[in-house]
Every structure is written in C-alpha cells, then in structure tokens.
N, C-alpha and C positions, 0 to 999 in steps of 0.2 A: 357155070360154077358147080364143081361137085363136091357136094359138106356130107361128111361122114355124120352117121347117127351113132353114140357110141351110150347105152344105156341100157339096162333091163328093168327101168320102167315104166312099162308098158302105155300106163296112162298119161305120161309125159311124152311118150312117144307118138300117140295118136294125139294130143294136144298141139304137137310141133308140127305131125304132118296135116293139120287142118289147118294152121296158120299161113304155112306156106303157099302163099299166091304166086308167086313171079316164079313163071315158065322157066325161065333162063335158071334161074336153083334147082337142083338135081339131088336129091336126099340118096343116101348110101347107106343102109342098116348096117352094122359092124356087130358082129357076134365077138369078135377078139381082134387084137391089135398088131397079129402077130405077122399079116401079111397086108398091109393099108392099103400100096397100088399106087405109082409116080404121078396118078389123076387125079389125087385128092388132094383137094385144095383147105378145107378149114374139116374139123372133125366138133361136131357139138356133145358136150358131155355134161350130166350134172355135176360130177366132182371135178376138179384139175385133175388132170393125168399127168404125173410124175415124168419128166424125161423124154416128153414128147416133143418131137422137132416142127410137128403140122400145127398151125395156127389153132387157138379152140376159145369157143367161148361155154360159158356156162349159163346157160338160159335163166333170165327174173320176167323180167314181164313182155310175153311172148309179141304182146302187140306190135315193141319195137326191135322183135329179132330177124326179119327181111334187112331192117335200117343198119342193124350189127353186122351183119354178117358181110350187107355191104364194105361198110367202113372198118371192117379186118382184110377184107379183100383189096382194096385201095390203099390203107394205111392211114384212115383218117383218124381225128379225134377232135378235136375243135371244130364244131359244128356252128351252121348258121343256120339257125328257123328265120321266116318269114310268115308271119300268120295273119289272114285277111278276117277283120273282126266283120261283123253282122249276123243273119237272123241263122244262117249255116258260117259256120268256122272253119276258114282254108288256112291249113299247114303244109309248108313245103320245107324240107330238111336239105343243105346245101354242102358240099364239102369237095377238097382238092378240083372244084370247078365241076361238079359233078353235082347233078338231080337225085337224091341216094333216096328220099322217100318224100310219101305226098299222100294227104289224106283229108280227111272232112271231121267235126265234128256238131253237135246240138247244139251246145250247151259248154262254156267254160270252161266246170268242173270237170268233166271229160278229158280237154286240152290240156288243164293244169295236171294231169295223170300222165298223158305223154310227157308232156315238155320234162316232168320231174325226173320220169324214166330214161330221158335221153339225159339228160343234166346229170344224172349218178352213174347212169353205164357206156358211156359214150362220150359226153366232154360239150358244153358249150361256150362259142365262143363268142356270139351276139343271138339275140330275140329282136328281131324289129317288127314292129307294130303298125300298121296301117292307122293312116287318121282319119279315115271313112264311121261312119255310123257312130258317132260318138256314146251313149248311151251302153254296147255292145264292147265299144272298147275300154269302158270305165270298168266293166266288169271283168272285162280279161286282165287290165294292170293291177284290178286287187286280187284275184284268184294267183297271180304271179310277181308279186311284191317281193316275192322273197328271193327274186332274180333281180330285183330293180339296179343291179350293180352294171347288168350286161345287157339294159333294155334300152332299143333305140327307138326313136318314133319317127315314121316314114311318110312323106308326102307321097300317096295313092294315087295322085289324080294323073288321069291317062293310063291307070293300070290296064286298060282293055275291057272289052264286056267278054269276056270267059268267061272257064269255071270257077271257083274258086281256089282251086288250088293253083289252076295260071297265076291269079292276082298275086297269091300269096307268094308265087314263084318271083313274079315282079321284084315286089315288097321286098325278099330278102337280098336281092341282086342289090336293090339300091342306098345309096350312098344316108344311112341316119344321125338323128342328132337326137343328145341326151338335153331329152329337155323337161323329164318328170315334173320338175320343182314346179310349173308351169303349170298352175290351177284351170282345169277345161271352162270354158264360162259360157254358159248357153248362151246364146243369138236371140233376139227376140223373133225371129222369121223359127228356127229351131223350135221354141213355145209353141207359137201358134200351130207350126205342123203338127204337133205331137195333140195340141188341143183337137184339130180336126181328124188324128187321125183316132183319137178315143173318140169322138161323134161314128164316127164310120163304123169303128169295129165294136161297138156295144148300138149298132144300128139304129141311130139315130136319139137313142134313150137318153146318152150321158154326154155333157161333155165338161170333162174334167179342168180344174182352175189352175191359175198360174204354178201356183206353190207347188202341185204335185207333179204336172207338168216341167218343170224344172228337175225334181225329185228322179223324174226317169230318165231325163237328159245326163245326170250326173252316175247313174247309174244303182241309187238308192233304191228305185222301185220298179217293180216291173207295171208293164201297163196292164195288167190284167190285175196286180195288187190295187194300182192308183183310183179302176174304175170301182173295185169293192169299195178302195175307204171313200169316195166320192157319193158313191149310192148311196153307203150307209149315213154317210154325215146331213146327205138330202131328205133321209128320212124322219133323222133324228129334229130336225126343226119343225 
C-alpha cells in the first residue's frame, strides 16, 4: 500500500511515521500535488484537499490510523471488535472478512480510548465481549456503556490458549447475544477463589471476607483496594 504524506507539519509528520508499524505501508512525503503517480493509493492530509480523486483521510488519533487506512483500502466501515477481558485486554478489529487491526491493552480505560476512536472515525457495527474473567469484564461494560446498544456477550470457552489477541479474534468471529439486562451473580466457588486468592497475594497476611470478595467479582473493587479496606477495618477493632 503506498499513502502519500501531504503536510508541512512537520511534527505531525514524524508523529505519523513513528506510528507506522506494518511493513506492507509505504509513506510518500508529497511536497505538492501537482504530479501524485498511478501508485498512490490513499494520500493522508491534515485539512481535506479540495477536488481530490485519491482516497484521504485526516488523521485524530494516530493510534487507530494502521486500522483507517486499512479500512479506506478495502471499503470498510462497520466494524466488528472482539475484545478478550482479563488481567491483559485483547482487541481484534474485524471487517469485509478481514483481520484489519489487533492489539493489547492494561487497563480498560486505555480500551475505552480505542473503541471511542474507532466508533467516531471508522463505524461500529458490534463489540462482543468475552464472558471469561468476570470481575475484568464488569469493568470493560461500564468503561463502555455508552455503546451498550451494539454490545454482544460471547461464550469464550474453547477460545484456545493463545495470545490474547487470538482469543479476542475468536470472540469477535463468534455468533453473540444481547443479554446486558442479565445481572452477573457471583458463584460461590467464584468468592471463595477470590478469598484465597487475596490470602496468596497479600502472602499469607489477609484474607478478605465475603462482602468485599463479592465487591470484586462485580467489579466494584479492585483487589488491591479490597485487601486495604480489609487491613484497615482489622485494625480498626
């Protein structure tokens, strides 16, 4: 793919060619327009260029400009994520049967920056959600409630031991159901894990009670909040 650069500024320019990873994209610095070349396939500019017959976009948020450039090269727009929740977050971006982008993140808040940026510059057409690691996933459906119109929840199991992004690749392939309205209810096997797993990781010191144990299952607390208010409530008697 060869995408014309069409800009004179500069700091945007060295912003665009640090984001570009994939080999197969070939950047073209364009000083003027006045001779383009029958090989150029998309031209990136910050303003619209008036009367221009080559595809173009105008770059917001760089992170998902690999994922645009694809889906102006294919003709996509209604996209489909697949995102594998747990302690690392797999996203896989899916469109005209094509793999167009695939990535990791921390933390939610992170995720709900992508998905926002693909959802206003790009088009979604479903989010399906993995029902793996519950606690993990309570917090990705409220960081992304404001998509809950186009959120499907996927049965995970047999997604593979991959990467994460495989999972997540699964996850978006497969067949979801809206089933939000459907309050998650911790298990009591679920408590008890969660009880042994604050003994283990506050090594040996603590180990946390129902109530809050619950609390992280639903995605209210994190377990590193749960073992503070637990310590301190121990102390406090």
């Amino acid at each position: 793919m060869i995408v014309g650069l069409y800009t004179k500024d500069f700091a945007l320019l060295n912003n665009i060619t640090n984001k570009i990873k994939d080999q197969k994209i070939k950047l073209r610095h364009l000083d003027n327009l006045s001779n383009l070349g029958k090989d150029l396939q998309i031209i990136i500019s910050k303003r619209r260029i008036k009367n221009c017959k080559i595809p173009q976009i105008q770059p917001e948020n760089l992170d998902v400009l690999e994922l645009k450039l694809r889906c102006k090269l294919y003709t996509c727009s209604g996209l489909v994520i697949g995102i594998d929740p747990g302690g690392m977050i797999g996203l896989s971006a899916i469109g005209t049967g094509r793999i167009l982008f695939m990535n990791t993140y921390d933390n939610p808040n992170d995720l709900a920056i992508i998905v926002k940026s693909i959802y206003l510059e790009i088009g979604l057409k479903a989010i399906k959600i993995g029902l793996g690691s519950p606690p993990e996933r309570t917090r990705i459906l409220d960081v992304l409630k404001e998509y809950s119109s186009i959120i499907q929840l996927v049965n995970e199991q047999n997604s593979g031991s991959g990467s994460h992004t495989e999972a997540a690749t699964i996850i978006a392939l497969r067949q979801g159901k809206y089933n939000l309205d459907e309050k998650y209810r911790p298990k009591d096997g679920e408590i008890s894990w969660i009880q042994k797993e604050s003994r283990r990781l506050s090594k040996g010191l603590v180990t946390i009670d129902k109530e809050l144990a619950h609390e992280i299952l639903i995605g209210e607390k994190t377990m590193d909040e749960a073992i503070k208010i637990y310590t301190k409530k121990m102390k406090l008697r």
